[in-house]
Each structure stands twice: as structure tokens, then as C-alpha cells.
PyMOL CGO cylinders between C-alpha atoms (Angstrom):
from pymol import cmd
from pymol.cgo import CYLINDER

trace = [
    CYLINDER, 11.23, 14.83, 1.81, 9.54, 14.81, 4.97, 0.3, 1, 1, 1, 1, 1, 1,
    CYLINDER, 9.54, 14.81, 4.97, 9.82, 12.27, 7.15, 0.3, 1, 1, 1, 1, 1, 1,
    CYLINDER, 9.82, 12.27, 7.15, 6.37, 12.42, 8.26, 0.3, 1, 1, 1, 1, 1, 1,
    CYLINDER, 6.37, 12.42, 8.26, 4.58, 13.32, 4.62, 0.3, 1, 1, 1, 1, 1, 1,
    CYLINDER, 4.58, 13.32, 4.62, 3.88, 11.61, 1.76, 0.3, 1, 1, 1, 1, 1, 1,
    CYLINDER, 3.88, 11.61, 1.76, 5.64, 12.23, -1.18, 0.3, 1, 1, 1, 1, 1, 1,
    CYLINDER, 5.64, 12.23, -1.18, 4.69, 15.09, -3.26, 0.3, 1, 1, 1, 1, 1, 1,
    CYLINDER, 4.69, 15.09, -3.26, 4.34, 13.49, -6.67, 0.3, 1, 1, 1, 1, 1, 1,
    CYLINDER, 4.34, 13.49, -6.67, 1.12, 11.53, -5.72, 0.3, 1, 1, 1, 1, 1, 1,
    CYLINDER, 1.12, 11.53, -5.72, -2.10, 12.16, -7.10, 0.3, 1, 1, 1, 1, 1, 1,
    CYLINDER, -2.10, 12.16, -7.10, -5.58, 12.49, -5.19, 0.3, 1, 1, 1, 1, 1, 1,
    CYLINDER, -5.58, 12.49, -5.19, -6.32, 8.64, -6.16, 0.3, 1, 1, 1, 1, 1, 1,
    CYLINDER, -6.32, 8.64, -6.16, -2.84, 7.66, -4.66, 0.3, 1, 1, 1, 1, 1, 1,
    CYLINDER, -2.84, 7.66, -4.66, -3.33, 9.77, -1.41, 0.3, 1, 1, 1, 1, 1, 1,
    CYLINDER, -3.33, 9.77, -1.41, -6.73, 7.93, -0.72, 0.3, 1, 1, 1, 1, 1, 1,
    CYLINDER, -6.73, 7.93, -0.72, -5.23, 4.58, -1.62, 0.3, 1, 1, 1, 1, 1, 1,
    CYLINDER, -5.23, 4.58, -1.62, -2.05, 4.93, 0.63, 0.3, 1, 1, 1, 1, 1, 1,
    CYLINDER, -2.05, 4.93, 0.63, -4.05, 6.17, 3.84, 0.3, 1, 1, 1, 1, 1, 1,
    CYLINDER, -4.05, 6.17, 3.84, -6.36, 3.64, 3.37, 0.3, 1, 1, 1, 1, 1, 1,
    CYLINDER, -6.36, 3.64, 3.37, -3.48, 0.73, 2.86, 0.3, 1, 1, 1, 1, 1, 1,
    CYLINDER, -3.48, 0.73, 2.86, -1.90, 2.05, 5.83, 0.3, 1, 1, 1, 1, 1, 1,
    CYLINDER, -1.90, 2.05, 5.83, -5.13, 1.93, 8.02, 0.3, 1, 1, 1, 1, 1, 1,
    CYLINDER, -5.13, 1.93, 8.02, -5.57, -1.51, 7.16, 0.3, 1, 1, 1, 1, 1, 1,
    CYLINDER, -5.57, -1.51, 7.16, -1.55, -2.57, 8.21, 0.3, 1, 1, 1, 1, 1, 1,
    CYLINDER, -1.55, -2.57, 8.21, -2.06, -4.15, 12.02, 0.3, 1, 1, 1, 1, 1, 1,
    CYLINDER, -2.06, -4.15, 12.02, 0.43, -6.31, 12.93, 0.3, 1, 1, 1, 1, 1, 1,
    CYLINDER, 0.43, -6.31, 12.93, 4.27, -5.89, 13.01, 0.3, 1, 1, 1, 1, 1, 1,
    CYLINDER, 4.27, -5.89, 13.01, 6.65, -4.67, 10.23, 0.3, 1, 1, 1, 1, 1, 1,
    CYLINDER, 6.65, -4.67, 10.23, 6.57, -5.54, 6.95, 0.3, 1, 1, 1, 1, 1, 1,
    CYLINDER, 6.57, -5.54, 6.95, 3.20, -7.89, 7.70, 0.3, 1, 1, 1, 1, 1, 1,
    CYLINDER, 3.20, -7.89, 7.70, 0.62, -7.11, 5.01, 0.3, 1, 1, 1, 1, 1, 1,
    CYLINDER, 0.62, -7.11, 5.01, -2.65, -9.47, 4.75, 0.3, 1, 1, 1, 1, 1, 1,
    CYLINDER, -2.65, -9.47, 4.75, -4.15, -6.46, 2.43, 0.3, 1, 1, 1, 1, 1, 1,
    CYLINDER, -4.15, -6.46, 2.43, -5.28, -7.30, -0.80, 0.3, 1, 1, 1, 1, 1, 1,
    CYLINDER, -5.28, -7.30, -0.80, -6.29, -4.90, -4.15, 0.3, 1, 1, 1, 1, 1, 1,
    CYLINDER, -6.29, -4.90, -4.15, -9.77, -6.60, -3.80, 0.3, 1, 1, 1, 1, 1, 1,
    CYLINDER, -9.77, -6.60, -3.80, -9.67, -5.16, 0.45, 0.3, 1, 1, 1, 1, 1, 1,
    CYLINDER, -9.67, -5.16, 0.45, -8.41, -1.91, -0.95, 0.3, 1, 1, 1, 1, 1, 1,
    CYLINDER, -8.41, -1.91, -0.95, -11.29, -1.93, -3.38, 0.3, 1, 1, 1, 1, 1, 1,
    CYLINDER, -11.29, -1.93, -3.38, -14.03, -2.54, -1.08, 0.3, 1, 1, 1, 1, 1, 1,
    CYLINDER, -14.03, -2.54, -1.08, -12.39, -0.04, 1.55, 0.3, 1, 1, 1, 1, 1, 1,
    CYLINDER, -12.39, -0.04, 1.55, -11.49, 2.92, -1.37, 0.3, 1, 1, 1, 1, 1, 1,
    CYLINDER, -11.49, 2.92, -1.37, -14.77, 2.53, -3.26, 0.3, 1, 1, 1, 1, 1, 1,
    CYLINDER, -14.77, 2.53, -3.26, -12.30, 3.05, -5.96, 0.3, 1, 1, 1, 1, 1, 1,
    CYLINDER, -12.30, 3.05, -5.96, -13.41, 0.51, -9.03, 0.3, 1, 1, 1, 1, 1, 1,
    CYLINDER, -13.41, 0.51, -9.03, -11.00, -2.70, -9.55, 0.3, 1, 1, 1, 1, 1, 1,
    CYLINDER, -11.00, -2.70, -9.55, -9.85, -1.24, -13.05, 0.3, 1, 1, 1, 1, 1, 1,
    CYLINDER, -9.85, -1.24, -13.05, -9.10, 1.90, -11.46, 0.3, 1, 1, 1, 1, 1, 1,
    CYLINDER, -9.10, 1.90, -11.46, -7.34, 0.87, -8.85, 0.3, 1, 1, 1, 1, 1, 1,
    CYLINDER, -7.34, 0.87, -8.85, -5.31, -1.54, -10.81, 0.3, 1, 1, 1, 1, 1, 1,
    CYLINDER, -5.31, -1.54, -10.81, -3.45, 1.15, -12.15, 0.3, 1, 1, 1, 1, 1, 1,
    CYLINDER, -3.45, 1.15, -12.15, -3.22, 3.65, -8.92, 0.3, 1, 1, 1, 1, 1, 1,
    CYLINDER, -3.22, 3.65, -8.92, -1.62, 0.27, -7.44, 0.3, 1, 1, 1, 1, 1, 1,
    CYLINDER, -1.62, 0.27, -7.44, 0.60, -0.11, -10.59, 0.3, 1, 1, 1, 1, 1, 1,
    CYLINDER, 0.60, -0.11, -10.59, 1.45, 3.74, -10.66, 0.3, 1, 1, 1, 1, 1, 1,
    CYLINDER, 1.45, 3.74, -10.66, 2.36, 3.38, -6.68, 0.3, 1, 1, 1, 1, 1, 1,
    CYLINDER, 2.36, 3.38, -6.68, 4.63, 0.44, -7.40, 0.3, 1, 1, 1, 1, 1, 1,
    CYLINDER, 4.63, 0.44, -7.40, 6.23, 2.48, -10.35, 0.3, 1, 1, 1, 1, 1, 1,
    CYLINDER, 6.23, 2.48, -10.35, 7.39, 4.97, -7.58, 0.3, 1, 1, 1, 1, 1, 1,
    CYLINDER, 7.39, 4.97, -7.58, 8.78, 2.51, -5.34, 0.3, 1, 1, 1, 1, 1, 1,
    CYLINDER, 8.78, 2.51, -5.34, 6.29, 2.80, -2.57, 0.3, 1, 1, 1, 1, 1, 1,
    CYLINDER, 6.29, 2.80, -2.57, 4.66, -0.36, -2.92, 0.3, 1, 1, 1, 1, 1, 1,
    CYLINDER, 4.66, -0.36, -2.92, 5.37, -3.92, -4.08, 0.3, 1, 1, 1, 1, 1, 1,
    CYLINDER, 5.37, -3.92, -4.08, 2.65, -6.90, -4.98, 0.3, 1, 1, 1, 1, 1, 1,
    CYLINDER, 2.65, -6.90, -4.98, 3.23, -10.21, -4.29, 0.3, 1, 1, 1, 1, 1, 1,
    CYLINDER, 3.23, -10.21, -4.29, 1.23, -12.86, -6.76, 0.3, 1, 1, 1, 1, 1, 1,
    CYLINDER, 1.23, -12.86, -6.76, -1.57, -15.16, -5.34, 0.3, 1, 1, 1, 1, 1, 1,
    CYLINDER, -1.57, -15.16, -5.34, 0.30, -17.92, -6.79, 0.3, 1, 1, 1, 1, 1, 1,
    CYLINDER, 0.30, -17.92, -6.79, 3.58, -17.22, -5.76, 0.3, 1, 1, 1, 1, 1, 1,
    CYLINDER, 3.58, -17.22, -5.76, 2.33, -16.82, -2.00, 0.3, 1, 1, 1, 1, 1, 1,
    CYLINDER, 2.33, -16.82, -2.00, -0.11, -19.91, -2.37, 0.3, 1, 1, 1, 1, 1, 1,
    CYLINDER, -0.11, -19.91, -2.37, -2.58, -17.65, -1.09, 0.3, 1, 1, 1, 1, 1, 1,
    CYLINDER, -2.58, -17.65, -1.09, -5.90, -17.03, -2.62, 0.3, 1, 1, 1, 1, 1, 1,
    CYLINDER, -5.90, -17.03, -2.62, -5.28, -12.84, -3.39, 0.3, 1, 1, 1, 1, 1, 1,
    CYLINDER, -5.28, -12.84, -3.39, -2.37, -10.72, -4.18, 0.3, 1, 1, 1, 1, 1, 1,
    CYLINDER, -2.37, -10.72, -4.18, -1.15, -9.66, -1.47, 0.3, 1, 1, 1, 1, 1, 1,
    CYLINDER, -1.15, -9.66, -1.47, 0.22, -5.23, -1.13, 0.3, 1, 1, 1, 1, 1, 1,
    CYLINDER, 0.22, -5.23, -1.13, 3.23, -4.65, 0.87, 0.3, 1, 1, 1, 1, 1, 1,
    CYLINDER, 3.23, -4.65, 0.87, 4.89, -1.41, 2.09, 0.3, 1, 1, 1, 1, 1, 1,
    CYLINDER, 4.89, -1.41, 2.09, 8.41, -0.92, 0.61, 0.3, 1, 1, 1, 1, 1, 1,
    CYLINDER, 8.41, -0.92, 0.61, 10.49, -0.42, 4.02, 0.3, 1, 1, 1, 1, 1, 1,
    CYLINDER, 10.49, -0.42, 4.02, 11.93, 2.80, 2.72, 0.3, 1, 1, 1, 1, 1, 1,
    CYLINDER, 11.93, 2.80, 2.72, 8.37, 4.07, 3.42, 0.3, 1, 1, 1, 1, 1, 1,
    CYLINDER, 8.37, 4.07, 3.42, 7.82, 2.55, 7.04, 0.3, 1, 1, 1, 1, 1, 1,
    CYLINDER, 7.82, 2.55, 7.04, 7.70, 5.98, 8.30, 0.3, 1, 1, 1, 1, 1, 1,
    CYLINDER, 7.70, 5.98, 8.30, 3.93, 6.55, 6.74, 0.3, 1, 1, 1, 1, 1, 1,
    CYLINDER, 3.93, 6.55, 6.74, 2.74, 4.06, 9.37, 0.3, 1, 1, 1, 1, 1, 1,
    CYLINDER, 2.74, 4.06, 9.37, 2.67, 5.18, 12.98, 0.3, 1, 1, 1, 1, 1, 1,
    CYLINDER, 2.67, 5.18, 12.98, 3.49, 2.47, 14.50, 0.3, 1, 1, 1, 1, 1, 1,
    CYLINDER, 3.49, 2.47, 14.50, 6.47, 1.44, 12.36, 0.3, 1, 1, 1, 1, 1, 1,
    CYLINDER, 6.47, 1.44, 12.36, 8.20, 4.66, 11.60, 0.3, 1, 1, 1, 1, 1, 1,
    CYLINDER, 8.20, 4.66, 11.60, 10.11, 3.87, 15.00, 0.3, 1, 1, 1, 1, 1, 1,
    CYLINDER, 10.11, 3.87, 15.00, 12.18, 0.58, 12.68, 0.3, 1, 1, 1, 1, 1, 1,
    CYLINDER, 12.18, 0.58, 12.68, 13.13, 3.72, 10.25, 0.3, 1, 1, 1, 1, 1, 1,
]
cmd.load_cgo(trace, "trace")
């Protein structure tokens, strides 16, 4: 694989999802404050919908969710799996 693509088994709905998720990654490594509902809003892909591109992405080892509950936080929270730091343009040097 590329080090600078994405992978090549992702659909249209993944694609849109992943460049947005990265877009909305500001701070250092491995920091994520984005949430499905953010990725929602920002994809103007439905909630039911996205549920599943986010469960299909996980499937593939590309991204994780972390519960509300276990975080104490009020929204699941997405994360980038390191393996795929090299998506983001500012963290692909820590690959």
C-alpha cells in the first residue's frame, strides 16, 4: 500500500468519512475529540448510515470507538488506529 493513499478496499461513503475525520484531527497524535454525531453534521451522511460506514471502518482496522461511558464523556469518541497515522499530514512524520 501506499504510504500516502488510502487503502483500496474503501467505498465512496468511507472515502468521504475518513477525509472528513481527518480534517477534523487538530491537536497532537492519537488526540481525537471527534464524535459520530461531529462526523454526521460535517458528512451530511444520516446517523444510521454512518453507523455502519463507522462500523465497516473499524472492521478494517482503521478506526477504533471509544464508549461515552467508558470515557465519562458525553459522546463516543473516533480515534485513528496508529497504523494509519500516515493519512494525517501532520502525523505521518510519528510513522
Amino acid at each position: 500500500m501506499n504510504k500516502h493513499s488510502l487503502p483500496s478496499n474503501l467505498t465512496e461513503k468511507e472515502v468521504i468519512v475518513i477525509d472528513q475525520f481527518i480534517n477534523e484531527l487538530y491537536a497532537e497524535p492519537g488526540f481525537s475529540d471527534v464524535s459520530p454525531q461531529d462526523l454526521a453534521q460535517s458528512t451530511k451522511i444520516p446517523m444510521n448510515s454512518l453507523r455502519g460506514v463507522l462500523g465497516s471502518l473499524t472492521k478494517k482496522n482503521i478506526i477504533y470507538i471509544e464508549d461515552k461511558e467508558y470515557l465519562g464523556t458525553t459522546a463516543d469518541i473516533v480515534y485513528l488506529n496508529e497504523e494509519f497515522y500516515y493519512l494525517h499530514p501532520e502525523w505521518s512524520q510519528y510513522c
